[in-house]
TIRO-239752 format. One line per 8 residues: number of its first residue (from 1); for each residue x, y, z of C-alpha. Coordinates in Angstrom, 2 decimals, padded with zeros to 5 digits. Each point is the difference from the previous one (the first is absolute). Layout:
BEGIN
NUM) X:Y:Z  ...
//
This chain:
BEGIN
1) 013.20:018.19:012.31  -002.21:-001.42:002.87  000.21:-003.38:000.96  -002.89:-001.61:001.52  001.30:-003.26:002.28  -002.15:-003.22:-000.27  -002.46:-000.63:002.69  -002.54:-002.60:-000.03
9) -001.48:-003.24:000.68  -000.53:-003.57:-001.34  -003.13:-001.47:-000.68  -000.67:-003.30:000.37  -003.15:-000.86:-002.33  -001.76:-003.18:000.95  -003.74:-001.21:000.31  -000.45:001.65:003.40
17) 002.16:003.73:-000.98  002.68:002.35:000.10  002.08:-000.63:002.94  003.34:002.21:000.97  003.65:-002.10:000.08  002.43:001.89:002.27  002.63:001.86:-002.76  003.91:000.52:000.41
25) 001.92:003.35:-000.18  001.09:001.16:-003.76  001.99:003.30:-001.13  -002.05:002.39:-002.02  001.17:-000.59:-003.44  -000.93:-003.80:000.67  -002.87:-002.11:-001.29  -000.69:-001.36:003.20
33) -002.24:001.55:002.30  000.92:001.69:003.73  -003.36:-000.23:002.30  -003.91:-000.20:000.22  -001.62:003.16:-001.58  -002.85:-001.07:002.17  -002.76:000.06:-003.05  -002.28:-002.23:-001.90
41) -000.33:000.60:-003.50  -000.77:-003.48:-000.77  -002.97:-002.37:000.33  000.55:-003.66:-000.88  -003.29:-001.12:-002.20  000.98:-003.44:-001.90  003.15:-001.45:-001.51  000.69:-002.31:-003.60
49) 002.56:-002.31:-000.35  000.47:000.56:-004.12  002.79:-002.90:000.00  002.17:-002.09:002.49  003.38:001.68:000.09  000.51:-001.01:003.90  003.30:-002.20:-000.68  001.53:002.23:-002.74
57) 003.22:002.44:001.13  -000.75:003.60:-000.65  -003.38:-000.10:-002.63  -000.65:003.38:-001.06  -004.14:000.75:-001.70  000.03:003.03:-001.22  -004.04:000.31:-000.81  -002.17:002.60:000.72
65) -003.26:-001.19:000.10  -003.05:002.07:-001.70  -003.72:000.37:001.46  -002.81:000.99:-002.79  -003.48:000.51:001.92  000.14:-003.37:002.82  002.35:-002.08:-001.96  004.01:000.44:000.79
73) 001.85:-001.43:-003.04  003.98:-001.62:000.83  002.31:-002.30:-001.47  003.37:-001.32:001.20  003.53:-001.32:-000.92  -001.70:-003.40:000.35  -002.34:000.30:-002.69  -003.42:-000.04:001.65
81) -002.10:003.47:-000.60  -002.85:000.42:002.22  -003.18:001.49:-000.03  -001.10:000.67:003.86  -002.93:001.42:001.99  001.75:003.32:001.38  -002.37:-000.22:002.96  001.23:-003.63:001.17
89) 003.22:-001.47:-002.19  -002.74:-002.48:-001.41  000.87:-001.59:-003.33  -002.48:001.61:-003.10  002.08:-001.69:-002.62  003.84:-001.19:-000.87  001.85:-001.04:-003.14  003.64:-001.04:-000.33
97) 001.45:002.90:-002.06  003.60:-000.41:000.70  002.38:002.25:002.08  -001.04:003.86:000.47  001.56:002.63:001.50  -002.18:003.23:-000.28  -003.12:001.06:000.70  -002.56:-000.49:-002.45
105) -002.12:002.84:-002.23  -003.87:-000.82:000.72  -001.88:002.56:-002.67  -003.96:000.35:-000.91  000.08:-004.17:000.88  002.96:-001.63:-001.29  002.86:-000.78:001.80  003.77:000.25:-001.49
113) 003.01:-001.91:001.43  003.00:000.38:-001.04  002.35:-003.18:000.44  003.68:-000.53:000.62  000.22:-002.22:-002.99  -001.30:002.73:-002.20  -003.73:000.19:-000.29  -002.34:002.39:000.47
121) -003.05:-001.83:000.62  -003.99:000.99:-000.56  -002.59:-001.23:002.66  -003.65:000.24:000.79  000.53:001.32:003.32  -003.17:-001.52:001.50  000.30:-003.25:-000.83  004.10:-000.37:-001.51
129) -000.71:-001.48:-003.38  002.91:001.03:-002.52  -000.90:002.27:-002.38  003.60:000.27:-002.06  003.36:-000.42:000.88  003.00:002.18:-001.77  003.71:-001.10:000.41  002.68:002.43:000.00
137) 003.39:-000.56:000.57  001.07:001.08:003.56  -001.88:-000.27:003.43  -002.60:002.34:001.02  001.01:001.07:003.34  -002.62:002.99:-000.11  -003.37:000.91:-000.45  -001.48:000.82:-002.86
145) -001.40:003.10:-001.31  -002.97:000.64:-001.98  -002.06:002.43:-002.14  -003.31:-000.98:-001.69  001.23:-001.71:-002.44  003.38:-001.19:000.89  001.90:-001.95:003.03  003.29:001.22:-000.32
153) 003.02:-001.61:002.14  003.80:-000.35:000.43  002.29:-003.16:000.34  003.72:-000.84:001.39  000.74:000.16:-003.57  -000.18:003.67:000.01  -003.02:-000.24:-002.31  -003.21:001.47:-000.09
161) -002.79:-001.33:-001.26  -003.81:001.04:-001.25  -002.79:-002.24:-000.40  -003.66:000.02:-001.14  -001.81:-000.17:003.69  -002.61:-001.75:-001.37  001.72:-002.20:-002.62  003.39:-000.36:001.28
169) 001.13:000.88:-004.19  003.45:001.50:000.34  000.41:003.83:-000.75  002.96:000.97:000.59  003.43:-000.21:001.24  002.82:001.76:001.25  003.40:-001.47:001.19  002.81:002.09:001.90
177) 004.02:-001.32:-000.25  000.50:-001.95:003.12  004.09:-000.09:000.96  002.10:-002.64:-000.12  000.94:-000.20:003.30  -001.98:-001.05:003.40  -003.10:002.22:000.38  -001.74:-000.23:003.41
185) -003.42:-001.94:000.54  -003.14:001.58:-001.49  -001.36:002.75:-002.04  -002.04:003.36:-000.02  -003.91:-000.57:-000.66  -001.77:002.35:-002.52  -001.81:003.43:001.32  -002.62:001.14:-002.80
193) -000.67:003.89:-000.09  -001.94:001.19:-003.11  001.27:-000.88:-002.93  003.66:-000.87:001.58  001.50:-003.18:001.96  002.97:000.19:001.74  001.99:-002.67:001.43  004.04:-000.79:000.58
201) 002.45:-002.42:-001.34  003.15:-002.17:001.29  002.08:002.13:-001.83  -000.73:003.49:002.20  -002.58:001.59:-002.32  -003.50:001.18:000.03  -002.03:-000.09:-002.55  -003.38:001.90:-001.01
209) -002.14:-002.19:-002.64  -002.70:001.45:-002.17  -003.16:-002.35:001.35  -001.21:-000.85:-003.22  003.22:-001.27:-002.31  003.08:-000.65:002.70  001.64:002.57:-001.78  002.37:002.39:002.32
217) -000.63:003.15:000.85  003.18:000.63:002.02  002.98:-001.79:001.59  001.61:001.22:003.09  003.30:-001.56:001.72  -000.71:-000.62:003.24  003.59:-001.95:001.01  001.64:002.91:001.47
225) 004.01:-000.71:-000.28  -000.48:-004.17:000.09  001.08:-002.50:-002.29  -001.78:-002.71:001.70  -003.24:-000.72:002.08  -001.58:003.10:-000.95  -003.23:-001.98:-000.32  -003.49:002.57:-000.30
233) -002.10:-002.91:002.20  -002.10:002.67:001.48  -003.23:000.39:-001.66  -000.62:003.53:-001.06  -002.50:002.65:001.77  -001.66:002.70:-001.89  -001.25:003.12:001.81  -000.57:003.68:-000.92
241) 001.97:-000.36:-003.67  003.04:-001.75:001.65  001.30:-003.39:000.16  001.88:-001.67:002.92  002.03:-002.78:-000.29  003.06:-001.32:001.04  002.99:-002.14:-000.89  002.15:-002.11:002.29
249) 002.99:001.98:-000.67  -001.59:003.61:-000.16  -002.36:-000.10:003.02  -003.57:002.05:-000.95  -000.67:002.26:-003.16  -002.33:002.89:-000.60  -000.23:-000.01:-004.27  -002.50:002.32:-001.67
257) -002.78:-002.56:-001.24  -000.12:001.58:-003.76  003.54:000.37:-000.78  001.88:-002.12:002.35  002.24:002.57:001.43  001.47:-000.75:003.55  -001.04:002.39:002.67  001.71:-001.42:002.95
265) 001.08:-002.54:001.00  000.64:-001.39:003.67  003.18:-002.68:000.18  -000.06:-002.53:003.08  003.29:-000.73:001.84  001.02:-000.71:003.57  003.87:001.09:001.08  -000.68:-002.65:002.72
273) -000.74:-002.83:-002.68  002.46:000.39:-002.94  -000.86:-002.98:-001.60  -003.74:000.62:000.02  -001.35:000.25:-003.58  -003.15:002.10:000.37  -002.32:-002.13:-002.04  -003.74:001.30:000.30
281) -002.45:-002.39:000.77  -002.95:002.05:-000.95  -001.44:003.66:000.16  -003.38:000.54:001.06  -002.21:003.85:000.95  -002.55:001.39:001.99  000.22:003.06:-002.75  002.06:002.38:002.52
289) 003.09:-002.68:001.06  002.03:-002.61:-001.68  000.28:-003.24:001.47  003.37:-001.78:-001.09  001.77:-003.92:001.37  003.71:000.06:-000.70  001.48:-003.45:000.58  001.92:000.10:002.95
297) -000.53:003.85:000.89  -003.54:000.51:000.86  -003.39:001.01:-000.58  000.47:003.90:-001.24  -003.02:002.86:000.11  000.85:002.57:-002.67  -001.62:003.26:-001.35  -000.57:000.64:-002.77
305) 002.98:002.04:-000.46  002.27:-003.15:000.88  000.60:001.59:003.51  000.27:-003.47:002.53  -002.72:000.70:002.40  000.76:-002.82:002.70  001.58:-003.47:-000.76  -000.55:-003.67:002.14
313) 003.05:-002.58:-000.19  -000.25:-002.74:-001.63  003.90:-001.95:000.56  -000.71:-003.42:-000.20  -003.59:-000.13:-000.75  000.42:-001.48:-003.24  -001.45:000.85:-003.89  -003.08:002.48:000.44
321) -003.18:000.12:-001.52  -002.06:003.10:-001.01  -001.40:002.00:002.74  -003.35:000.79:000.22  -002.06:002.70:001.56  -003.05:000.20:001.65  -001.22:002.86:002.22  002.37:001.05:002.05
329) 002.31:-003.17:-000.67  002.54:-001.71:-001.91  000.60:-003.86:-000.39  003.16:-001.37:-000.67  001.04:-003.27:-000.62  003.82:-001.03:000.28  001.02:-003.63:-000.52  001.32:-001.47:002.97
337) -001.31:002.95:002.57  -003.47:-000.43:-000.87  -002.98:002.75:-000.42  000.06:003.56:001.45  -003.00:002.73:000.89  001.72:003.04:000.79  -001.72:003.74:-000.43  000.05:001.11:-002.94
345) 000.66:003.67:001.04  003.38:-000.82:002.46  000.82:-003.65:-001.03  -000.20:-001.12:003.80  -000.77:-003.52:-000.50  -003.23:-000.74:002.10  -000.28:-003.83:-000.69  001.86:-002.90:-001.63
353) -000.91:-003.14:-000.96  002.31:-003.53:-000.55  -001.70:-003.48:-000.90  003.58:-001.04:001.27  001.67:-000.13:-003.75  -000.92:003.71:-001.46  -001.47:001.59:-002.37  000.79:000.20:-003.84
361) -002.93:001.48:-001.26  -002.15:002.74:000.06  -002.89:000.51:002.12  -003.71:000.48:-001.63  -002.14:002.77:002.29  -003.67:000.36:-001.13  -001.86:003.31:000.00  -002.29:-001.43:003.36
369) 003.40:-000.88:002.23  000.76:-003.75:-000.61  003.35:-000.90:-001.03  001.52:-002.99:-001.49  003.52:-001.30:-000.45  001.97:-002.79:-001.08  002.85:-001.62:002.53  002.71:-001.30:-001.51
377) -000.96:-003.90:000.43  -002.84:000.66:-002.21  -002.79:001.02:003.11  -002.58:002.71:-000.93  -000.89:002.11:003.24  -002.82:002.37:000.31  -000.04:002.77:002.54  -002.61:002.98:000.51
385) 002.16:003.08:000.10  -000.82:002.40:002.70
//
């Protein structure tokens, strides 16, 4: 296994730039980062204040924002979702929809936001009048999915749910056991593929769906030897008839899309950090490499035979977010460390941002290089990304 020690910088965004700050020593398997790579990936365009979190101790957003043609679409944990100008941070339009957490689903123009009080809620995405609203019965800390006809999502309540996309008229419903005990924060979002959609439970499983009834197609255990925290939180990716997914007690799963068979699977442990649980932040692909945050152990490239291809430390860089590729990149968020741009091909980290109280959430990077992301006291940045 190859381990790839943290080198970067800090940017400082303001009105005028990106400026350097001078960065301490760290060991390799450490969050924090050793020197100046000496490259600038980043551009400072505009910044948003979404909400004032400035005197609050440790505030955590965790929402991706969305762009759909020259509109960016983003809510927050203080209840204000935003409609801005992606070219300036301008104000289009704003409605107080209560606390979100995800990024929303914008599709042939409506807008759907899920809510952590439990609604999945229907938009006009040019000008934000309500088209329906549908309660369910757990917070929607992912996007939605849809087909023609249906918006389909998950909740914290290990349910998921489809809906009329026009209508909002319930369709169906499916709800997996959640255990008794503690289960760890989140859920898995829903991946659509054909006539399928997989997604993962609290309990360790994942679960294929038929599209049109909820009914299941197959059940596989994903919980490995665990009796507790064996959370699927990941959502699912589907690529050349297999699934990956992962649990927080398993580490990453190959399973044979049509049957649900296991493949491989790829567990996450450190000698060095016994008490480290493993739990996967989020899997993302640039169709040859797996892109994996583990809590605590790193950012992971994989093949696609589960062979670890390089790995970045992440000790003390708090909950990650999904990574997510572009080019010859990958983003990563980590709570408390902040944002990361290493290659995508060695996982030398080539610039790192901090807004001085890190980053929850997950960055959004747009087809034509600009990139948004959400600080944790509630501060929409946007960046070009060179």
């Amino acid at each position: 296994m190859k381990t790839i020690a943290l080198t970067s910088l800090v940017v400082a965004a303001s009105a005028a730039g990106c400026a350097r700050v001078p960065l301490k020593q760290a060991d390799a398997l450490s969050a924090e980062v050793r020197e100046s790579p000496g490259e600038d990936r980043l551009s400072f365009k505009w910044k948003f204040q979404t909400a004032d979190r400035s005197t609050e101790v440790s505030p955590q957003e965790f929402a991706a924002p969305a762009v759909w043609a020259d509109t960016l679409y983003t809510g927050s944990a203080r209840g204000w979702f935003y409609a801005l100008r992606t070219s300036n941070g301008q104000i289009r339009w704003r409605k107080q929809l209560g606390s979100v957490s995800a990024a929303p689903l914008v599709d042939r123009g409506l807008l759907y936001v899920g809510t952590d009080d439990g609604y999945l809620i229907a938009m006009d995405a040019q000008t934000g009048q309500e088209k329906w609203r549908y309660q369910s019965r757990g917070p929607i800390d992912q996007t939605p999915a849809s087909t023609r006809d249906l918006v389909i999502f998950s909740n914290e309540a290990d349910q998921v749910v489809a809906v009329d996309a026009i209508t909002g008229k319930f369709k169906w419903q499916y709800k997996s056991e959640t255990p008794e005990e503690y289960t760890l924060r989140g859920h898995a979002g829903v991946t659509i593929d054909g006539d399928l959609i997989y997604t993962g439970f609290s309990n360790g499983t994942l679960v294929a769906l038929r599209r049109d009834t909820g009914s299941v197609a197959w059940s596989t255990s994903l919980k490995a030897e665990a009796e507790r925290f064996m959370d699927v939180d990941a959502t699912p990716i589907v690529m050349d008839g297999i699934v990956y997914a992962a649990s927080s007690s398993g580490g990453v799963y190959a399973i044979d899309k049509m049957t649900g068979l296991v493949k491989w699977r790829a567990p996450f442990w450190d000698a060095s950090q016994p008490s480290s649980n493993g739990n996967v932040g989020g899997i993302s692909t640039d169709g040859k490499t797996l892109y994996v945050s583990v809590a605590d152990l790193g950012i992971y490239a994989l093949d696609l035979n589960g062979n670890i291809v390089w790995r970045v430390g992440a000790r003390g860089g708090g909950e990650p977010a999904d990574p997510v590729i572009s080019n010859d990149l990958v983003v990563y968020s980590l709570a408390s460390a902040g944002m990361f741009i290493a290659d995508r091909k060695s996982g030398e980290t080539l610039e790192y941002f901090d807004p001085g109280d890190g980053v929850s959430a997950a960055p959004t990077i747009t087809g034509d290089g600009r990139m948004f992301v959400m600080s944790n006291r509630g501060i929409l940045y946007a960046f070009d990304l060179e």
